[in-house]
ROGUGU-307954 format. One record per residue (C-alpha): residue number from 1; chain; x negated, y, z negated. Coordinates in steps of 0.001 Angstrom, whole numbers, padded with zeros to 6 digits. Example, Ala and Ser with C-alpha at 12.3 -4.5 7.8 and 13.67 -1.06 7.14 Angstrom:
REM ROGUGU-307954
+--------+------+---------+---------+---------+
| fidren | mise |      xx |      yy |      zz |
+--------+------+---------+---------+---------+
|      1 |    A | -012300 | -004500 | -007800 |
|      2 |    A | -013670 | -001060 | -007140 |
+--------+------+---------+---------+---------+
END
This chain:
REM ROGUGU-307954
+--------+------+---------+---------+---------+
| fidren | mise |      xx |      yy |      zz |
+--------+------+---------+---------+---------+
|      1 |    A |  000000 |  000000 |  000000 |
|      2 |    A | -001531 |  003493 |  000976 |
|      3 |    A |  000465 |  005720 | -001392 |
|      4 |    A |  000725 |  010027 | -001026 |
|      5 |    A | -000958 |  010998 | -004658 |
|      6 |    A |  000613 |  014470 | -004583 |
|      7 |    A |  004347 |  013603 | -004103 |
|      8 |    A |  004439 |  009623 | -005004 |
|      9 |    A |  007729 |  009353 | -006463 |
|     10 |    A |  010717 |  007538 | -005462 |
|     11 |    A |  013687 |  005566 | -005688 |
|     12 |    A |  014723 |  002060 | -005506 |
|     13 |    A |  018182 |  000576 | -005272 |
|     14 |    A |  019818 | -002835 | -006403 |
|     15 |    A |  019204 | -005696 | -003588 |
|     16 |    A |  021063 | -008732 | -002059 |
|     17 |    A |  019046 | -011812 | -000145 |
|     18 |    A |  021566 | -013292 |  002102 |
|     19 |    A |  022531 | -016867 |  001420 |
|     20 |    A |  023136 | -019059 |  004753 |
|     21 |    A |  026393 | -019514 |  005313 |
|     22 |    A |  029906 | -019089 |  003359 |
|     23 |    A |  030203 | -022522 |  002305 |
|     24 |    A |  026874 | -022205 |  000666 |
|     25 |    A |  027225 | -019123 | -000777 |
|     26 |    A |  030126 | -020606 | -002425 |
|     27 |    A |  028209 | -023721 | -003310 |
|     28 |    A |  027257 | -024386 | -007223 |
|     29 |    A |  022901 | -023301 | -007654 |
|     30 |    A |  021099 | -025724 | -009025 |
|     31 |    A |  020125 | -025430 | -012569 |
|     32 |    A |  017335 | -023639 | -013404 |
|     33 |    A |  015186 | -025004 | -016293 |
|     34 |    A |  011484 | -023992 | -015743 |
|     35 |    A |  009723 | -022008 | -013234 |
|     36 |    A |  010080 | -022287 | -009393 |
|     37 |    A |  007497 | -021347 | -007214 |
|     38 |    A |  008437 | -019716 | -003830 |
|     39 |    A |  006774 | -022231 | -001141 |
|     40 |    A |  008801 | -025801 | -002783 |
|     41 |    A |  011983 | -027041 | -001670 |
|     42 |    A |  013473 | -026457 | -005324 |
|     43 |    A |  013044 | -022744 | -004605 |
|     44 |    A |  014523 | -023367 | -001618 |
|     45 |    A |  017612 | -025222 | -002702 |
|     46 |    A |  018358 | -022032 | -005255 |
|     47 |    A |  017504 | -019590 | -002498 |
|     48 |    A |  020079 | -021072 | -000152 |
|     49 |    A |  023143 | -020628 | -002859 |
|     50 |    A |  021390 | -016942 | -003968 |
|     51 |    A |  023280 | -014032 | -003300 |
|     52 |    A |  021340 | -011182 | -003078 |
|     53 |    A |  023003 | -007715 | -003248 |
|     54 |    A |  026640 | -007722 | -001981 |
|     55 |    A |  027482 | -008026 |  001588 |
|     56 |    A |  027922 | -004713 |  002508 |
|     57 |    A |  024607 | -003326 |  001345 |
|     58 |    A |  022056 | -002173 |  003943 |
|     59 |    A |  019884 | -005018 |  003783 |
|     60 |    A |  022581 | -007003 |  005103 |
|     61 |    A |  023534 | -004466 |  007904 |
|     62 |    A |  024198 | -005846 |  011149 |
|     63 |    A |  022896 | -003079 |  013371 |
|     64 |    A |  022671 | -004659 |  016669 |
|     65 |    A |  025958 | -002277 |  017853 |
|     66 |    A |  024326 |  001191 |  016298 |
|     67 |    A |  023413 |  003721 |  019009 |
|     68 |    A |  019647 |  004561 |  019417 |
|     69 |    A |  018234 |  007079 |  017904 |
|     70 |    A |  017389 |  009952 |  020326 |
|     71 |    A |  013559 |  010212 |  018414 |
|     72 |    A |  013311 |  006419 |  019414 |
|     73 |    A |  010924 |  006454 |  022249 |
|     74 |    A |  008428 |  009238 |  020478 |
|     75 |    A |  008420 |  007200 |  017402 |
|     76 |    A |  007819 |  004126 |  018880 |
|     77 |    A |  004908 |  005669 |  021206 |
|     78 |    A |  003279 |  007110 |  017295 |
|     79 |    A |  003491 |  003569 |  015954 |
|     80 |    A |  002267 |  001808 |  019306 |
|     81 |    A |  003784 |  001330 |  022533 |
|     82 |    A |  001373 | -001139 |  023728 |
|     83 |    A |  000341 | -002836 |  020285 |
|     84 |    A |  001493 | -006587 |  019162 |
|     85 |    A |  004133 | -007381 |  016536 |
|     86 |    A |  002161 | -008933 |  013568 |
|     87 |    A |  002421 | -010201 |  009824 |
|     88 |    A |  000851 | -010498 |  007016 |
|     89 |    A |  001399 | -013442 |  004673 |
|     90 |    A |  001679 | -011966 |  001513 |
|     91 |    A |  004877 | -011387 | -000564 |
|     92 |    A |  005147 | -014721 | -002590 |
|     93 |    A |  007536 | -014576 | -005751 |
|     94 |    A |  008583 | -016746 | -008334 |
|     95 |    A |  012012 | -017968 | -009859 |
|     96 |    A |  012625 | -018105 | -013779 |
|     97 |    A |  015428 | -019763 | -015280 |
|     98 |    A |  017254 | -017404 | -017758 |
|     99 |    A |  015538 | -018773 | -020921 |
|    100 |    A |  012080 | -017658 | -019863 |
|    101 |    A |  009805 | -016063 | -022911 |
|    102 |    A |  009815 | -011796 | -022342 |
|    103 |    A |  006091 | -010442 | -022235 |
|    104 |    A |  005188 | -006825 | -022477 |
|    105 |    A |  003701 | -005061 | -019524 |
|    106 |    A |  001496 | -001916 | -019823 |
|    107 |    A |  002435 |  000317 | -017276 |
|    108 |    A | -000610 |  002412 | -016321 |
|    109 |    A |  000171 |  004846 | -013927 |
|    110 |    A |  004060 |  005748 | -013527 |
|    111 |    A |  005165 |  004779 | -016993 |
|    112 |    A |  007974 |  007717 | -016647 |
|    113 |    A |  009443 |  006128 | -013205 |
|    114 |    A |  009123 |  002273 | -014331 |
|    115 |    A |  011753 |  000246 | -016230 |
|    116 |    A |  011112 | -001076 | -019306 |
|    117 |    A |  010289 | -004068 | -020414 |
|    118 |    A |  009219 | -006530 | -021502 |
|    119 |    A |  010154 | -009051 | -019003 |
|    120 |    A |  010398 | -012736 | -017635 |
|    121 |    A |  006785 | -013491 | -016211 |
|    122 |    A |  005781 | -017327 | -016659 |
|    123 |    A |  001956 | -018263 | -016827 |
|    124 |    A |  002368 | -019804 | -013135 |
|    125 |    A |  003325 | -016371 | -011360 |
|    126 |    A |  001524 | -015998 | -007924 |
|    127 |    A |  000094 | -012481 | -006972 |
|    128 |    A |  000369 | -010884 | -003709 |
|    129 |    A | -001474 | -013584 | -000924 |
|    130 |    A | -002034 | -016584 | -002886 |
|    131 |    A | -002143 | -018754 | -001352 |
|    132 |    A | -003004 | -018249 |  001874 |
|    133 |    A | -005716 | -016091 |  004049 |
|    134 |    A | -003993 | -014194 |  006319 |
|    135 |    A | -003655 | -010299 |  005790 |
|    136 |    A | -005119 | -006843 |  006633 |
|    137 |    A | -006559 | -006616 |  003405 |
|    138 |    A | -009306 | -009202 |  004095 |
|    139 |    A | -010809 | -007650 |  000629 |
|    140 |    A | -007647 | -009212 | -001455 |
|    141 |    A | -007804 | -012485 | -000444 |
|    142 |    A | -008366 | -015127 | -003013 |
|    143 |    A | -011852 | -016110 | -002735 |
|    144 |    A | -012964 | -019934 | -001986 |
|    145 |    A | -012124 | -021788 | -004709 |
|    146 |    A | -010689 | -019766 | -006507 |
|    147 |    A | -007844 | -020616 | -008895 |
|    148 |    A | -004277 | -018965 | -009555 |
|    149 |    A | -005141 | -017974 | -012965 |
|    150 |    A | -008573 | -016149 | -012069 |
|    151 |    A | -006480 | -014373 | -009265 |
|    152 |    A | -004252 | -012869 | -011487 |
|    153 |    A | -007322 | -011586 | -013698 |
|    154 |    A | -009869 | -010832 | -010593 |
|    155 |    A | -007440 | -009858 | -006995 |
|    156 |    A | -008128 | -006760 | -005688 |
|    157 |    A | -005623 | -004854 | -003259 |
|    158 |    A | -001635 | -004201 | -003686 |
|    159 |    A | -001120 | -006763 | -006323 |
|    160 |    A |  001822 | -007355 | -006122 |
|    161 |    A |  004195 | -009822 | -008197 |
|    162 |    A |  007859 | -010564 | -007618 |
|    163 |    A |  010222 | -012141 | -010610 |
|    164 |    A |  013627 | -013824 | -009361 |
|    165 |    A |  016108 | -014261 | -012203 |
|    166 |    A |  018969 | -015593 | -010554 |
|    167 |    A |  020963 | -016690 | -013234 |
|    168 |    A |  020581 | -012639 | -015273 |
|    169 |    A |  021149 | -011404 | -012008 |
|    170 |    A |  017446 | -009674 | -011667 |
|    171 |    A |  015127 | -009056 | -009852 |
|    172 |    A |  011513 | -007764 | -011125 |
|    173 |    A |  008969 | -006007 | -009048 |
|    174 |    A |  005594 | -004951 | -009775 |
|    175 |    A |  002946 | -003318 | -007684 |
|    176 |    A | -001145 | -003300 | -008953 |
|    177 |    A |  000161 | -006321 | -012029 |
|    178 |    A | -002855 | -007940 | -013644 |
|    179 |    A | -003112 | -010480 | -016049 |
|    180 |    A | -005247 | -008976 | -019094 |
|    181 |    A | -006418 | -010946 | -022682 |
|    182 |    A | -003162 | -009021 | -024318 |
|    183 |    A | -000640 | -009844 | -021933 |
|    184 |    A | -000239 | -007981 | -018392 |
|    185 |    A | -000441 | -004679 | -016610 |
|    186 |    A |  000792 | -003208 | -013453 |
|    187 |    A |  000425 |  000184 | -012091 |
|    188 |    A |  004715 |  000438 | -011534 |
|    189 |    A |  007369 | -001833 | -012531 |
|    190 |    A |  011059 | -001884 | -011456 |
|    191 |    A |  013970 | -003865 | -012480 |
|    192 |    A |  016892 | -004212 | -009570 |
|    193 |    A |  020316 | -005674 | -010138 |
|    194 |    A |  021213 | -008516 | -007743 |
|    195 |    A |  024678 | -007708 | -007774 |
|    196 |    A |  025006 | -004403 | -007349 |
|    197 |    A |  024739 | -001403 | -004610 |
|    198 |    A |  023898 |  001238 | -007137 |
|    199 |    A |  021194 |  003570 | -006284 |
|    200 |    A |  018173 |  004473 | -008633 |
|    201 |    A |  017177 |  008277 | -008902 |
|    202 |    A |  015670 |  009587 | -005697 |
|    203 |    A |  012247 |  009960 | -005339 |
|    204 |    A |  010957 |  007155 | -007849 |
|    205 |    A |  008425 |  005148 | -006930 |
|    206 |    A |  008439 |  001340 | -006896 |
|    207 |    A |  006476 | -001425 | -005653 |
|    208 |    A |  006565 | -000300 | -002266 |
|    209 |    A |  005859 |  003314 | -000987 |
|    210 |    A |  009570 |  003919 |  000545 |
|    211 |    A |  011108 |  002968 | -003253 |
|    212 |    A |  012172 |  000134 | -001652 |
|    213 |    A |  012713 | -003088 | -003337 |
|    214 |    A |  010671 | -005571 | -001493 |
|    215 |    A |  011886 | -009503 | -002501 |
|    216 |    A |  015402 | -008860 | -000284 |
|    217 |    A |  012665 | -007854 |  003287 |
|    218 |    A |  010647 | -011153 |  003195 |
|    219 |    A |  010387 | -013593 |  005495 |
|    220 |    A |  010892 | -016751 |  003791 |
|    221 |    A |  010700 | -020903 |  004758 |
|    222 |    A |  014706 | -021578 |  003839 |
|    223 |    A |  015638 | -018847 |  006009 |
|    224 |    A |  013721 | -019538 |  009115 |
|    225 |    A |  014003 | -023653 |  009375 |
|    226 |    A |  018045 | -022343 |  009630 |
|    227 |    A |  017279 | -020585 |  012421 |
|    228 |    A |  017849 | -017098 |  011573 |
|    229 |    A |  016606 | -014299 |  009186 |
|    230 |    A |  020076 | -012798 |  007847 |
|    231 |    A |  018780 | -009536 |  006379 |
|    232 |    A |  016439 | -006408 |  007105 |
|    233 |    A |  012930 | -007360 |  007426 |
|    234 |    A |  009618 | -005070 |  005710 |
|    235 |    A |  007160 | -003574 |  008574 |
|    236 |    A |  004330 | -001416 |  008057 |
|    237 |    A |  002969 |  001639 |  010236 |
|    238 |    A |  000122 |  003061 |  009988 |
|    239 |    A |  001250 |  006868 |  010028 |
|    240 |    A |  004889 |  007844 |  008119 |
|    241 |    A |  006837 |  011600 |  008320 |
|    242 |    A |  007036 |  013181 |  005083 |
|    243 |    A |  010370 |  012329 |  004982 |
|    244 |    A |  012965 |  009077 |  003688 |
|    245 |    A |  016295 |  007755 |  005099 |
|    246 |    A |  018609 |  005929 |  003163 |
|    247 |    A |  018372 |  003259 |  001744 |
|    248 |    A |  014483 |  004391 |  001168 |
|    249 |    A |  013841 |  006826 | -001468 |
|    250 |    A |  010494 |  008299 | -001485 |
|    251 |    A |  007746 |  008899 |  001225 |
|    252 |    A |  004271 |  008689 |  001209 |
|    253 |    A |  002863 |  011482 |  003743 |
|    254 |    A |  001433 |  015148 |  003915 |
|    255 |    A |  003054 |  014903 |  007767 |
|    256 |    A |  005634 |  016744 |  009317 |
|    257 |    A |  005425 |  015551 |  013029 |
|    258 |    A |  008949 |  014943 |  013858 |
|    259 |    A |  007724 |  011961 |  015907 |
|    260 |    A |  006277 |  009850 |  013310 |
|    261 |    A |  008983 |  007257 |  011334 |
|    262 |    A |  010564 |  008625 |  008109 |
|    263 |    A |  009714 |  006080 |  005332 |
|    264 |    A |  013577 |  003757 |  005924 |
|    265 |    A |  013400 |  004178 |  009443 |
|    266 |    A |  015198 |  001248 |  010841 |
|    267 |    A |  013848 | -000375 |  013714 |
|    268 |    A |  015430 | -003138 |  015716 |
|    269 |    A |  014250 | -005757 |  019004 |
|    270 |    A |  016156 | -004748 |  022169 |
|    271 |    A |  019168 | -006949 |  022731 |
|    272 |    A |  017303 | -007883 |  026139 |
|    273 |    A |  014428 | -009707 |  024601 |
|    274 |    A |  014630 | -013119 |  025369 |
|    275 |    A |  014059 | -015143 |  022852 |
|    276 |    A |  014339 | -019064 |  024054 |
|    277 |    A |  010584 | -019525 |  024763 |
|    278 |    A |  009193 | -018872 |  021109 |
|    279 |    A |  008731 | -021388 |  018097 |
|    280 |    A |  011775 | -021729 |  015915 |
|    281 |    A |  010461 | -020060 |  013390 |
|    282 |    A |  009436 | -017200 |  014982 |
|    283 |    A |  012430 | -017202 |  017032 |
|    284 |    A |  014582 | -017578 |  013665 |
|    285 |    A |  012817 | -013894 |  012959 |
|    286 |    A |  012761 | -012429 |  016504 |
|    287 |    A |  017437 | -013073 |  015906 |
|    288 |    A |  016748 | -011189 |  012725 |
|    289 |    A |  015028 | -008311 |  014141 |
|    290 |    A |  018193 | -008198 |  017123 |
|    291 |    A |  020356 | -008574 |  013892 |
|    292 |    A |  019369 | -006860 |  011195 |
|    293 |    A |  016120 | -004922 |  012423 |
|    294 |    A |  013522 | -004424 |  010144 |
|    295 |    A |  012385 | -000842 |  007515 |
|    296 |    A |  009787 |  000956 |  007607 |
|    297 |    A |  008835 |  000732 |  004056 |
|    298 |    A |  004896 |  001660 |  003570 |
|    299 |    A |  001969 |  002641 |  005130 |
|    300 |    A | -000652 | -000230 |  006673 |
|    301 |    A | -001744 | -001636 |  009980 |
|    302 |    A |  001236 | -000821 |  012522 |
|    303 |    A |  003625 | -003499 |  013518 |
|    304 |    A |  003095 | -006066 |  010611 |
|    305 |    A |  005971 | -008278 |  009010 |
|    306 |    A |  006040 | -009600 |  005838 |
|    307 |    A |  006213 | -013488 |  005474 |
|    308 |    A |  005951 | -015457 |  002485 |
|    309 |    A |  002893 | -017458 |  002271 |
|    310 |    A |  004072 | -020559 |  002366 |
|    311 |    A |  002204 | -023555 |  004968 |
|    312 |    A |  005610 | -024729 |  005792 |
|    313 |    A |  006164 | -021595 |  007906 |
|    314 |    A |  004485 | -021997 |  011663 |
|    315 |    A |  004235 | -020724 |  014818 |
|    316 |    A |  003725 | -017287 |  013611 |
|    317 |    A |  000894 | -016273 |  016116 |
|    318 |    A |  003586 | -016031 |  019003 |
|    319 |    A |  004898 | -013236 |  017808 |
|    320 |    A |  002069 | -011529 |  019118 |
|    321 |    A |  003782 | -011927 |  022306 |
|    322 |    A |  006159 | -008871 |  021521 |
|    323 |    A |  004861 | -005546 |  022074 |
|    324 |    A |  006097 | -002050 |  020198 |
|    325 |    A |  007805 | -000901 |  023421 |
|    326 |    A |  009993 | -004017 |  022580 |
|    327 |    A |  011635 | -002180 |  019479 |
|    328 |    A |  014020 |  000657 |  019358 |
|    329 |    A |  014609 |  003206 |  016568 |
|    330 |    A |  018443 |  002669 |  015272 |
|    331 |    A |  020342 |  006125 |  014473 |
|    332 |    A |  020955 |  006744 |  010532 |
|    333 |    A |  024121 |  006533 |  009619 |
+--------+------+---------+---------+---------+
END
């Protein structure tokens, strides 16, 4: 995350992932008796009967029928007409059942736009790209041989860690979190309500440099082997507007250029892109983006999605096959 010192504030609202289908959004969730990480097919199995946010909240937002915005083709031509659709595999999360121990978390630098704690982290909670190598942040990456628990003492970069609590109806999000002798620490921490559409105070800050929540945006293995990403997907750029459209809440740039993408911008694949010849999984996301489109929602290496890390996920490198000039910018609402 590349974060605007001089006006990094913002706001995050309540989220919703998006369960498969009615009849399994209807379906009873598994119990929940010990932690669940985010690349095994229990956390798939909760994930599936998770509702995340109500329907009608943005992430859920079919905008395949929304007009273009008449800024599309000059901010598409300042994020890269010409450059490939990526990813980074990075936002892993874990699941807690409602009976997991409360720890206290020292919030070091935005103690005044963090929720309090303490809250549900288990000993086994992954930080941002374990376990796999594949990222912009080469520098983050867990180093050969190294294990979980030295990660979460010792990663450099974002740092980010992501709490489900299905069962409270929570959702936890941390940005810089580190595991310390004491307990942990995190630079930010923000507390969402799954079932809810309420907005937090504009222009907090929260994991992510739009004040976007980031757990309802990634990419994950139960969504793709359906064959379709059913919600709003997180992209970087590498330049933002100082600016924010809803659902964001904060930006994270001294810029005015009316060309460059307002931290929220929501950016979707033409309806023309064919599809067929890509891997299922990729294709799964490439129906998202026609779908639901994807948010700008911080400031990196233009183009990137983000995708759990989780090996059961391939085909990923095709992607590279679509192009910025591919995308168009969706009008606000």
């Amino acid at each position: 995350m590349r974060r605007f010192a001089a006006t990094l504030s913002a706001s995050l609202f309540a989220f919703c992932v998006i369960a498969a289908s009615p009849a399994e959004q209807t379906a009873k969730p598994p119990d929940i008796t010990a932690p669940v990480l985010f690349d095994t097919p229990e956390a798939d199995g909760i994930l599936t009967t998770l509702q995340v946010f109500p329907p009608d909240n943005p992430w859920n937002e079919k905008i395949a029928d929304r007009p273009v915005d008449p800024m599309s083709e000059a901010i598409v031509r300042s994020i890269g007409r010409d450059l490939p659709l990526g990813f980074n595999l990075d936002m892993n999360y874990v699941i807690v059942p409602p009976s997991q121990k409360r720890v206290p978390v020292r919030v070091l630098l935005y103690p005044q736009q963090s929720d309090p704690g303490p809250f549900p982290i288990p000993d086994s909670a992954p930080i941002e790209n374990w376990p796999l190598t594949h990222n912009e942040d080469v520098g983050a990456l867990p180093k050969p041989g190294m294990t979980l628990a030295q990660f979460q003492r010792e990663g450099s970069g974002d740092r980010h860690l992501i709490v489900v609590d299905p069962r409270n109806g929570r959702l936890h999000e941390f940005w810089q979190a580190r595991r310390t002798d004491e307990s942990w620490q995190a630079s930010q921490a923000s507390t969402f309500d799954l079932t809810s559409n309420v907005l937090r105070p504009e222009r907090w800050t929260s994991a992510d440099a739009a004040g976007l929540p980031i757990f309802p945006a990634v990419v994950r293995y139960d969504e793709v082997a359906r064959g379709l990403v059913r919600h709003a997907m997180r992209v970087t750029v590498r330049r933002t507007r100082r600016a924010y459209v809803y659902p964001a809440r904060h930006f994270a740039s001294p810029d005015a250029d009316p060309s460059l993408p307002r931290m929220g911008e929501r950016l979707r694949l033409r309806r023309d892109f064919d599809v067929t010849s890509f891997p299922p999984h990729a294709r799964a996301i490439l129906r998202g983006l026609q779908e639901y489109g994807m948010l700008v929602a911080d400031n990196g290496a233009p183009w990137l999605l983000s995708i759990a890390p989780d090996r059961r996920i391939q085909g990923l490198d095709s992607l590279a096959r679509v192009k910025g000039s591919d995308f168009e910018v969706v009008a606000p609402k």
